[in-house]
Legacy VTK file of the C-alpha trace (Angstrom):
# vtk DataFile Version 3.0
C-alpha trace
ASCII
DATASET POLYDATA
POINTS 170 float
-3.814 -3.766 -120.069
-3.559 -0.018 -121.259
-5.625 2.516 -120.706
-6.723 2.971 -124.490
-7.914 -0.712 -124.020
-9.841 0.350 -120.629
-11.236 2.866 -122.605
-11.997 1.068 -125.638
-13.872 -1.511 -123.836
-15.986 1.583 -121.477
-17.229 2.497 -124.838
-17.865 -1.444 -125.805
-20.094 -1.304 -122.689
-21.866 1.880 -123.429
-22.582 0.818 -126.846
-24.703 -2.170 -125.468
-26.233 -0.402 -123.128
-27.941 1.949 -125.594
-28.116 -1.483 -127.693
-31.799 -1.764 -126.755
-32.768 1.698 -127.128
-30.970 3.172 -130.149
-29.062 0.821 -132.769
-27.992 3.098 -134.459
-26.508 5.114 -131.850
-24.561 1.705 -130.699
-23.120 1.128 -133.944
-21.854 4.924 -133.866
-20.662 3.929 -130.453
-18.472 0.519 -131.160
-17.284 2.199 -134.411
-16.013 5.129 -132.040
-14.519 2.413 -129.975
-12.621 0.441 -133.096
-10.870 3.642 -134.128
-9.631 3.867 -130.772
-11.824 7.447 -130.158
-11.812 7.803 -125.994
-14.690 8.532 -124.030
-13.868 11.981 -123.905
-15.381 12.546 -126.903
-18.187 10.162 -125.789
-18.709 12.067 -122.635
-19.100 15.763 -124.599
-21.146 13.737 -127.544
-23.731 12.446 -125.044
-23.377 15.672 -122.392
-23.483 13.368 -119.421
-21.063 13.538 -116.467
-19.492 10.546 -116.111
-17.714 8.647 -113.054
-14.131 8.369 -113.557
-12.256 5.328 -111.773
-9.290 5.953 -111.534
-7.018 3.890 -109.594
-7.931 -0.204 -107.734
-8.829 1.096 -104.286
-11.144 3.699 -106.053
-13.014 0.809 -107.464
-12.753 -1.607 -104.933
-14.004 0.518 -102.409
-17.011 2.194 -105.201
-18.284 -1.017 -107.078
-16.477 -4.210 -105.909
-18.272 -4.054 -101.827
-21.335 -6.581 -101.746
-24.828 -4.838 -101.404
-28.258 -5.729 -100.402
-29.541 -2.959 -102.888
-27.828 -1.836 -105.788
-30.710 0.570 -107.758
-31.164 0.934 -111.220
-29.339 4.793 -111.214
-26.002 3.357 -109.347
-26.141 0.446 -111.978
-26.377 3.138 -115.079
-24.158 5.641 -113.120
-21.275 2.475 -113.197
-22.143 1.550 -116.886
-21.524 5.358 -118.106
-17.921 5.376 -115.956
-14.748 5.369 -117.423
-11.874 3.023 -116.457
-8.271 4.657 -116.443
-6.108 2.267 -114.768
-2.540 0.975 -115.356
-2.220 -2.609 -115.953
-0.786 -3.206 -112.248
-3.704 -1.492 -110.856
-6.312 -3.499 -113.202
-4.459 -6.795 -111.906
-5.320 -5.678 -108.406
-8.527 -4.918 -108.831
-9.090 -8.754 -110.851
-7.047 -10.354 -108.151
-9.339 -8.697 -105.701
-12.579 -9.756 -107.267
-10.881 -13.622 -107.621
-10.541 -13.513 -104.111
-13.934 -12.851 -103.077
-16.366 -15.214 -102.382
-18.533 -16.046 -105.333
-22.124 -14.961 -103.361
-20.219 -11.746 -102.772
-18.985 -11.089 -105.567
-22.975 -11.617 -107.364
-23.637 -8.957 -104.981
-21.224 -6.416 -106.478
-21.915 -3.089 -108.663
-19.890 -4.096 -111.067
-21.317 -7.493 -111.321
-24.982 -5.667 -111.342
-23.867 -3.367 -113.919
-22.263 -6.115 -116.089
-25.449 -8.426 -116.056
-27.396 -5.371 -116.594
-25.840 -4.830 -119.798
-25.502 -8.793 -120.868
-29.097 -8.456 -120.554
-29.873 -5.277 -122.507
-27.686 -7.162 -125.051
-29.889 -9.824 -125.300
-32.996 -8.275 -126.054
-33.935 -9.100 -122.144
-34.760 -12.958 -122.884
-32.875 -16.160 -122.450
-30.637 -17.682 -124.954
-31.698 -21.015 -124.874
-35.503 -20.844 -124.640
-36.476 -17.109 -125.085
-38.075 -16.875 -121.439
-38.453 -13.219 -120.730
-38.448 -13.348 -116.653
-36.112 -14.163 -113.727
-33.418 -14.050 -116.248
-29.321 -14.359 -114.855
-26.039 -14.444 -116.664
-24.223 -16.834 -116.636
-20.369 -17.932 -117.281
-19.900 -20.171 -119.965
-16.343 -20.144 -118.966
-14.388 -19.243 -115.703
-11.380 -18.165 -117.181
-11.659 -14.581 -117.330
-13.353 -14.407 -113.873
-12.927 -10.976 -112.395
-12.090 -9.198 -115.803
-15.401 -9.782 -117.527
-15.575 -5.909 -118.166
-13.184 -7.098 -121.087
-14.283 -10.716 -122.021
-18.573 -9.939 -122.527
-18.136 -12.810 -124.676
-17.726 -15.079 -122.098
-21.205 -14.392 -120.566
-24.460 -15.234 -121.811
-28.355 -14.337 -120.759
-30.535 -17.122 -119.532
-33.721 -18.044 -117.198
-33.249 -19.162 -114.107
-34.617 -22.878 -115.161
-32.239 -23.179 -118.464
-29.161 -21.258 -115.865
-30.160 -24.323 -113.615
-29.645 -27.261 -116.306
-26.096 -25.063 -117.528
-24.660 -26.015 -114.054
-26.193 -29.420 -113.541
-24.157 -30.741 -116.875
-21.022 -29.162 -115.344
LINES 1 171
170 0 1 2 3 4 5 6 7 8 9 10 11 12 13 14 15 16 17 18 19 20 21 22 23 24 25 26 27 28 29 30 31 32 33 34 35 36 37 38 39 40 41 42 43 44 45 46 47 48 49 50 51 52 53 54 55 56 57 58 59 60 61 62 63 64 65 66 67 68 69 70 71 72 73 74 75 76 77 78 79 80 81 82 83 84 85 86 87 88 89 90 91 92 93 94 95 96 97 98 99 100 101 102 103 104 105 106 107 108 109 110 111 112 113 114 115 116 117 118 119 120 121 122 123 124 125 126 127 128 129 130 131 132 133 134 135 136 137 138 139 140 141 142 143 144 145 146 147 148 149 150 151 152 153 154 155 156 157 158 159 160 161 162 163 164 165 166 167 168 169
């Protein structure tokens, strides 16, 4: 994957994050992201420092190592981070994450900041039912495991009772 895509998606994921907060600063976001504008001019438009990731053992070592505790600033610190990686150093880091255990990986920053933003996306309630607590995300598909930062669409928000009956019929 190139970096413009890396970047293009960043911007995908900042966009939803401010989703719930400010639409219309979202929209200004994705169109950003469309024309193929980089975070650069993200980062200056929003004044914020961001993280910068810039090679697989940076992020491996940053947002890929299970926690007990991931807090709410770490999550937002790794949703407003940019991604410049070469496609061979992307691969790593997906083969990486494919390799982990599953409870492990659901442990992860970058799972935690993911969710977060499936979430936020959602309007913080389930898909199925419109419960508004002990909501997950769940796959609807496996085959993008460990590059979900580029395939959102492959994850959706749901209780724990409705993620419970998705697995069950599987």
């Amino acid at each position: 994957m190139r970096n413009a895509e890396h970047l293009i998606a960043n911007t995908r994921l900042l966009a939803l994050l401010l989703a719930d907060k400010d639409e219309k600063k979202a929209e200004e976001y994705l169109e950003w992201a469309y024309k193929g504008v980089t975070l650069q001019k993200t980062r200056k438009r929003r004044g914020k420092r961001l993280r910068l990731f810039q090679s697989a053992d940076d992020f491996i070592n940053d947002a890929l190592k299970p926690h007990d505790k991931i807090t709410k600033s770490r999550i937002s610190e790794f949703n407003n981070c940019e991604i410049i990686m070469t496609d061979d150093e992307w691969a790593r880091v997906m083969d990486y994450i494919k390799k982990m255990p599953y409870v492990d990986f659901l442990t992860t920053l970058y799972w935690a900041g993911i969710s977060s933003l499936i979430k936020a996306s959602a309007g913080k309630k389930c898909a199925i039912c419109g419960a508004t607590e002990k909501l997950e995300v769940h796959h609807s598909t496996y085959e993008h495991h460990g590059d979900e930062l580029h395939h959102l669409e492959d994850l959706v928000c749901l209780c724990n009772k409705c993620h419970a009956k998705q697995h069950n019929k599987q």
